[in-house]
C-alpha positions as protocol buffer text, in pm:
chain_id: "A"
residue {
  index: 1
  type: UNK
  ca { x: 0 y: 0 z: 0 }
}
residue {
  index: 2
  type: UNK
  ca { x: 152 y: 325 z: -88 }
}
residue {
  index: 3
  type: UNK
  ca { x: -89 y: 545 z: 123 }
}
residue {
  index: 4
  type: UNK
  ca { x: -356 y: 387 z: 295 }
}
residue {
  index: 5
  type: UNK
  ca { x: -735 y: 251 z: 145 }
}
residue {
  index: 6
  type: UNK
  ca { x: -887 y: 535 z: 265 }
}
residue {
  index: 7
  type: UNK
  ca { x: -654 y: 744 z: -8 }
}
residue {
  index: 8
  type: UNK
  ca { x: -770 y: 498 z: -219 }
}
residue {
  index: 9
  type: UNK
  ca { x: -415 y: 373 z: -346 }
}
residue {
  index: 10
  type: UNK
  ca { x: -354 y: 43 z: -312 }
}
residue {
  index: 11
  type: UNK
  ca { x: -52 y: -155 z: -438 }
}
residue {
  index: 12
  type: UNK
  ca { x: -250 y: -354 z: -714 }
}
residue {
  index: 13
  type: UNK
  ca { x: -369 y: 3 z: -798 }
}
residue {
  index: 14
  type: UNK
  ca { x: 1 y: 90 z: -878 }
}
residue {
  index: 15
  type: UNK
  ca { x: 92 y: -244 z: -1026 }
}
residue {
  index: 16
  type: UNK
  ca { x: -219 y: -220 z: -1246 }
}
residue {
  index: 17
  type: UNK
  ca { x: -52 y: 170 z: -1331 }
}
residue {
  index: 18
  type: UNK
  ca { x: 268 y: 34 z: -1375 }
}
residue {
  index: 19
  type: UNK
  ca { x: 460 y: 178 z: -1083 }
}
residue {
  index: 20
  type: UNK
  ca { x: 744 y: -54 z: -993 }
}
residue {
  index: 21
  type: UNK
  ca { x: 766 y: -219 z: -693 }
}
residue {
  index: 22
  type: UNK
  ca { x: 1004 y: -56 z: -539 }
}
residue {
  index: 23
  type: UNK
  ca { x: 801 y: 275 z: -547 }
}
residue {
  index: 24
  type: UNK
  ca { x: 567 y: 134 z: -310 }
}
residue {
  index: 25
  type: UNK
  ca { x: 625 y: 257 z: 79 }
}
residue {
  index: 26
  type: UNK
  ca { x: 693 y: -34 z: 332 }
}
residue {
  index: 27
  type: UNK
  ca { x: 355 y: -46 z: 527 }
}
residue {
  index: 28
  type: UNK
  ca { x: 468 y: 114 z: 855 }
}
residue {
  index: 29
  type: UNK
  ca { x: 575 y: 371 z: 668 }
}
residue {
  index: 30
  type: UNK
  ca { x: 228 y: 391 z: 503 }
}
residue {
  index: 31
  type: UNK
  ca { x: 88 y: 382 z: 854 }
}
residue {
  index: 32
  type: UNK
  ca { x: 268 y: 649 z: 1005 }
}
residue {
  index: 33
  type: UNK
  ca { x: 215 y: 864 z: 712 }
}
residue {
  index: 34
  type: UNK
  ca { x: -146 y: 824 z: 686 }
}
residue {
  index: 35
  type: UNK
  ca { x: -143 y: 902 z: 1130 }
}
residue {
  index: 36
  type: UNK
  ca { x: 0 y: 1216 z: 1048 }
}
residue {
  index: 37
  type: UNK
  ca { x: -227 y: 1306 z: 743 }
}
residue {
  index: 38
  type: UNK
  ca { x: -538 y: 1220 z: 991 }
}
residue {
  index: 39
  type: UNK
  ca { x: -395 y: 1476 z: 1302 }
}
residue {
  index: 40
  type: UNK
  ca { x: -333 y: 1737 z: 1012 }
}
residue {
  index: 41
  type: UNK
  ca { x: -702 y: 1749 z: 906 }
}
residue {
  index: 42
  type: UNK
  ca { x: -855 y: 1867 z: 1177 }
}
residue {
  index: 43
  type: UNK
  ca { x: -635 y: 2194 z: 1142 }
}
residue {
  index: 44
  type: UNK
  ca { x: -658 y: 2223 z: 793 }
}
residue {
  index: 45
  type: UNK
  ca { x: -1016 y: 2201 z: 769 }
}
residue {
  index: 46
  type: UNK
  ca { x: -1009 y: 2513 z: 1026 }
}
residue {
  index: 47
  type: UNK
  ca { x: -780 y: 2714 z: 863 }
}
residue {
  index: 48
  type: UNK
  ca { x: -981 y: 2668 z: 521 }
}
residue {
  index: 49
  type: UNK
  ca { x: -1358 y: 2729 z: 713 }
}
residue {
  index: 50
  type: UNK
  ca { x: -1220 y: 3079 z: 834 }
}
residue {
  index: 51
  type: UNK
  ca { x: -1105 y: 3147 z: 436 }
}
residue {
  index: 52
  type: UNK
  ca { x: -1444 y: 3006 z: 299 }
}
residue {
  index: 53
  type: UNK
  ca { x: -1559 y: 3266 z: 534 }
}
residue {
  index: 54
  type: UNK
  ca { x: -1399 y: 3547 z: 399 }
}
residue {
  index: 55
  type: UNK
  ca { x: -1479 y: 3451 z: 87 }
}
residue {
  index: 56
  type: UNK
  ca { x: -1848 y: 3422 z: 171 }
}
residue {
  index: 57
  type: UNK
  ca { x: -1813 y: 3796 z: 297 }
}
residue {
  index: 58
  type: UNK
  ca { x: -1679 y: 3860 z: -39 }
}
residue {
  index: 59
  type: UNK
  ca { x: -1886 y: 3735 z: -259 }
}
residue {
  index: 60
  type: UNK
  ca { x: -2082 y: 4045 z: -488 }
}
residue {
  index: 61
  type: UNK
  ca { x: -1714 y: 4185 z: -477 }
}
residue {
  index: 62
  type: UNK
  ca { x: -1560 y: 3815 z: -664 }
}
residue {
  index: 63
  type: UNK
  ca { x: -1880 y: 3806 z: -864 }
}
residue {
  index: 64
  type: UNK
  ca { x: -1786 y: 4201 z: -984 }
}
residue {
  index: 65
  type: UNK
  ca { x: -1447 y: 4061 z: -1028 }
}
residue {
  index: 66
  type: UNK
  ca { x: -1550 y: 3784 z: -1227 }
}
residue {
  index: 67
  type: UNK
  ca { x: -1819 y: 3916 z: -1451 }
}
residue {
  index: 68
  type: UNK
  ca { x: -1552 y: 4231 z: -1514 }
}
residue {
  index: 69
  type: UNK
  ca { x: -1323 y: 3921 z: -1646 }
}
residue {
  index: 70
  type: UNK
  ca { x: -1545 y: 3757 z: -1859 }
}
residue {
  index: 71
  type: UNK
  ca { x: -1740 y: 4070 z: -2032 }
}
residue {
  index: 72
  type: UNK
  ca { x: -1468 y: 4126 z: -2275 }
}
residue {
  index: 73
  type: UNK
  ca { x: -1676 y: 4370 z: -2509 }
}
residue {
  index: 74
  type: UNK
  ca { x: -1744 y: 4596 z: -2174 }
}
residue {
  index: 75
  type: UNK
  ca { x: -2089 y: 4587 z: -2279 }
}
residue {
  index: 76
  type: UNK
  ca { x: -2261 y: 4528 z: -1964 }
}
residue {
  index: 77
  type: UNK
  ca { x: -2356 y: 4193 z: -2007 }
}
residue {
  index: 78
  type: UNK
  ca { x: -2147 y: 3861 z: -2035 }
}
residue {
  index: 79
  type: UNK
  ca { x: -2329 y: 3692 z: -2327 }
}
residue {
  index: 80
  type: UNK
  ca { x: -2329 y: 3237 z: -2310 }
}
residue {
  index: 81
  type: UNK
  ca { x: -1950 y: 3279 z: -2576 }
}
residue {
  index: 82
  type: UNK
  ca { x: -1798 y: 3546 z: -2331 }
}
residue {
  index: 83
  type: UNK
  ca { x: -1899 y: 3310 z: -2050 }
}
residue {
  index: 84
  type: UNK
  ca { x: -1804 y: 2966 z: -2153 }
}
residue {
  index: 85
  type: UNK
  ca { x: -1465 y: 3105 z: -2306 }
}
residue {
  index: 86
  type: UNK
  ca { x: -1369 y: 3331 z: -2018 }
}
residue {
  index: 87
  type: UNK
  ca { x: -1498 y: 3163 z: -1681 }
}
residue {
  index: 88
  type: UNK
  ca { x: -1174 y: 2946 z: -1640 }
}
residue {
  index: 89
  type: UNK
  ca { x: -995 y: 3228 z: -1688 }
}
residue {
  index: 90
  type: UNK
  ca { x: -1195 y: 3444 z: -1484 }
}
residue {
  index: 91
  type: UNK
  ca { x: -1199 y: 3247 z: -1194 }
}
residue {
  index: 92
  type: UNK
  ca { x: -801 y: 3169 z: -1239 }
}
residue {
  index: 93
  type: UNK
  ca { x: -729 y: 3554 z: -1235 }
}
residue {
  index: 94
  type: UNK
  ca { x: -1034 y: 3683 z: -973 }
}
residue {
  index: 95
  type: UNK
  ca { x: -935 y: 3341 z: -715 }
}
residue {
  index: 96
  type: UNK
  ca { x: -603 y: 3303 z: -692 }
}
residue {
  index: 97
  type: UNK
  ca { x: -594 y: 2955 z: -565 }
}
residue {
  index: 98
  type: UNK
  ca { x: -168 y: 3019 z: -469 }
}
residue {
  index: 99
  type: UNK
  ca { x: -297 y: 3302 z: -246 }
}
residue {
  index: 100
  type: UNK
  ca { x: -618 y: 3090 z: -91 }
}
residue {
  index: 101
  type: UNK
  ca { x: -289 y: 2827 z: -12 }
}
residue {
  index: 102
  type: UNK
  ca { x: -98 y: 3063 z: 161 }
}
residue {
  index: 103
  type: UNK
  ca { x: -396 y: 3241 z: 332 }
}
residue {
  index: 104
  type: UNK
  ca { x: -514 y: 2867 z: 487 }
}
residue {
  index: 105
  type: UNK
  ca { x: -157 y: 2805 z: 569 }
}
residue {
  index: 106
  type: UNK
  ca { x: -95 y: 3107 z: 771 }
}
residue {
  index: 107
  type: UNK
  ca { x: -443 y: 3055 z: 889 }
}
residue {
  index: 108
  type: UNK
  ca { x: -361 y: 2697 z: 992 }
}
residue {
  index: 109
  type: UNK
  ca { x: -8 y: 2828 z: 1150 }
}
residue {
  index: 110
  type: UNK
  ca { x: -193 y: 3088 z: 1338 }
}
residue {
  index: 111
  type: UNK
  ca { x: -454 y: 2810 z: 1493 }
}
């Protein structure tokens, strides 16, 4: 087992991928791994509630952001081509997912 079941990666799973053996951790390191990924989730769950938060507080100002984005004629309105070529971009550029890391993890430092 490389992780544990409950990541859902078991060794056939890798032999069936085509991992070599080798690349497969020894189970007690599996087990200690997955002990500290279960006391870590707790926290982490925390830290990202109390940004979920702020982004809840946030939300007309991201949806401003976001329809700003995605209305590339400036016309007021995002029409169904603006929207389905400029969302993923839109939400890229208005939610910086690198700054929602690093706001959880000084969240989750702070806790």
């Amino acid at each position: 087992v490389i992780f544990t079941k409950r990541v859902g990666m078991t060794h056939g799973m890798l032999s069936a991928a085509g991992l070599p053996q080798d690349q497969v951790l020894p189970p007690a390191m599996a087990a200690l791994l997955d002990k500290q990924v279960q006391a870590m989730l707790p926290i982490l769950a925390k830290g990202t509630h109390h940004i979920l938060d702020d982004m809840d507080g946030k939300s007309d100002e991201i949806a401003d952001e976001l329809f700003a984005e995605m209305d590339v004629n400036k016309d007021g309105k995002v029409d169904r081509t603006e929207f389905i070529e400029g969302f993923q971009a839109a939400m890229n550029k208005t939610l910086d997912f690198k700054k929602l890391i690093a706001a959880v993890h000084d969240k989750v430092g702070k806790a």
